[in-house]
KOLVOFI-421403 format. One record per residue (C-alpha): x, y, z. Coordinates in steps of 0.1 Angstrom, whole numbers, plus 5000, padded with zeros to 4 digits. Example, Ala and Ser with C-alpha at 12.3 -4.5 7.8 and 13.67 -1.06 7.14 Angstrom:
<nodes>
512349555078513749895071
</nodes>
This chain:
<nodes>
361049535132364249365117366349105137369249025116371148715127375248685116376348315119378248075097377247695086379747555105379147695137377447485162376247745189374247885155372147615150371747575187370947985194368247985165366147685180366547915216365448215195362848045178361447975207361648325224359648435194357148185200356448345227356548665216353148845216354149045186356048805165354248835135356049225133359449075134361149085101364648785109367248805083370148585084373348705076376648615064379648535086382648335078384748165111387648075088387448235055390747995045389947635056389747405025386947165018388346815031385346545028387946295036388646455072387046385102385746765122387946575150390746555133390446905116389847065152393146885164395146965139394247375141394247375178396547215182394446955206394046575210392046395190390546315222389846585239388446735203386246435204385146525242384146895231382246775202380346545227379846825253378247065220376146765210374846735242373947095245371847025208370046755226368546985250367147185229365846905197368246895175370746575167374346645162376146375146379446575148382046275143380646255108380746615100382946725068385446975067383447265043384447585035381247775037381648045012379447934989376847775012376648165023376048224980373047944979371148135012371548484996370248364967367548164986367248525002366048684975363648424966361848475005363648125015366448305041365448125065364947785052367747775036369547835064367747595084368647275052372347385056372547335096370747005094372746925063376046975080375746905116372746605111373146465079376846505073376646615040378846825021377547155023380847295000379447034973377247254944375346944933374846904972373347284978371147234944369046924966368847134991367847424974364747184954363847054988362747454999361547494964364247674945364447624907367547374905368647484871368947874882370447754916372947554892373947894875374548114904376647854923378747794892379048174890380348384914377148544921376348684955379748704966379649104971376849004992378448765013381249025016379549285027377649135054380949005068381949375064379049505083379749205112382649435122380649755123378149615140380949465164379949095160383548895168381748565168378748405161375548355164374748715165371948905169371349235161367649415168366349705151370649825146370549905182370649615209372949335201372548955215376048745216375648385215373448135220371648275248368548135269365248185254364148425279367148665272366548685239362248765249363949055265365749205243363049155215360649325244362949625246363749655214360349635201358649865225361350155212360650045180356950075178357250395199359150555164356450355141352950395153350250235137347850415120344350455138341350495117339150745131336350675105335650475072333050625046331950545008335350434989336350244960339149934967341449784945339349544931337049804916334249774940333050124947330650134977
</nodes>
């Protein structure tokens, strides 16, 4: 069964609901039959790349908050990571347009690396403060999963992928995603946010138990003289 998950680089509560869904599927008797695809979702398709700006200062400006009170959310979201592992260093985050972080993890996609990809990007840009606009920057993170850096090179210098980024962003508003992290099972039960673990065992647990009602596996009822694919005829 496929969960696809919408989110976007940037967004904290991403990071923080894939840990709380990672451990929901954990837990999950039949997590080997989950299929998780991440998908692309931009917050703010228009925001320049500004290595030279504080997130705090960035958040203040657009909201027109005070650098204070930007700097007392940030410390209220890195206190949520905390609780569940992960170390948000959120002062030192830089100002990244994710577009093309979205091109390096559907190419990494297609190379069965979704979800590490994903996984170097968050820790990239809300541990490491690292410049996940920066090509030369997604091409070490792409060789740390294994992807060949020379055809990683290529397809960021390209504009390979975007229709791909595009069109999951497209399909976020059919599938009514507004915001992110969002989880869709099986196209019919949708999980906003980054929920509790125990929420998102539920919904896997519903949607699951429709879904395996539609694909039954196959019972063998009894085994006699074959041949396998290996030629061995018995």
């Amino acid at each position: 069964m496929k969960v696809e998950i919408w989110s976007d680089v940037m967004c904290p509560f991403c990071y923080i609901g894939k840990r709380k869904f990672e451990k929901a599927l954990e837990q999950f008797p039949q997590k080997d039959k989950i299929q998780v695809e991440w998908k692309s979702f931009q917050l703010n398709p228009q925001m320049k790349s500004e290595p030279g700006k504080s997130i705090n200062e960035y958040l203040a400006e657009v909201k027109g908050w005070t650098l204070e009170y930007a700097e007392q959310v940030n410390d209220h979201v890195t206190n949520l990571a905390s609780e569940v592992g992960l170390e948000y260093n959120l002062s030192k985050s830089v100002v990244a347009n994710s577009f093309d972080a979205h091109r390096f993890v559907q190419y990494a996609k297609t190379k069965g690396k979704g979800d590490a990809a994903e996984e170097q990007l968050f820790k990239a840009y809300f541990t490491d403060a690292k410049n996940t606009a920066d090509h030369d920057t997604l091409v070490q993170l792409g060789t740390e999963i294994g992807l060949d850096a020379s055809e990683l090179k290529a397809v960021l210098d390209s504009t390979k992928f975007s229709d791909e980024v595009r069109k999951d962003i497209y399909e976020a508003q059919q599938v009514g995603a507004r915001g992110v992290p969002f989880f869709v099972m099986d196209r019919k039960y949708a999980v906003s946010g980054a929920q509790q673990p125990e929420t998102f065992l539920g919904a896997l647990e519903k949607s699951f138990g429709e879904w395996e009602k539609q694909n039954p596996a196959l019972v063998s009822l009894a085994d006699g003289e074959n041949c396998t694919i290996d030629g061995d005829c018995s």
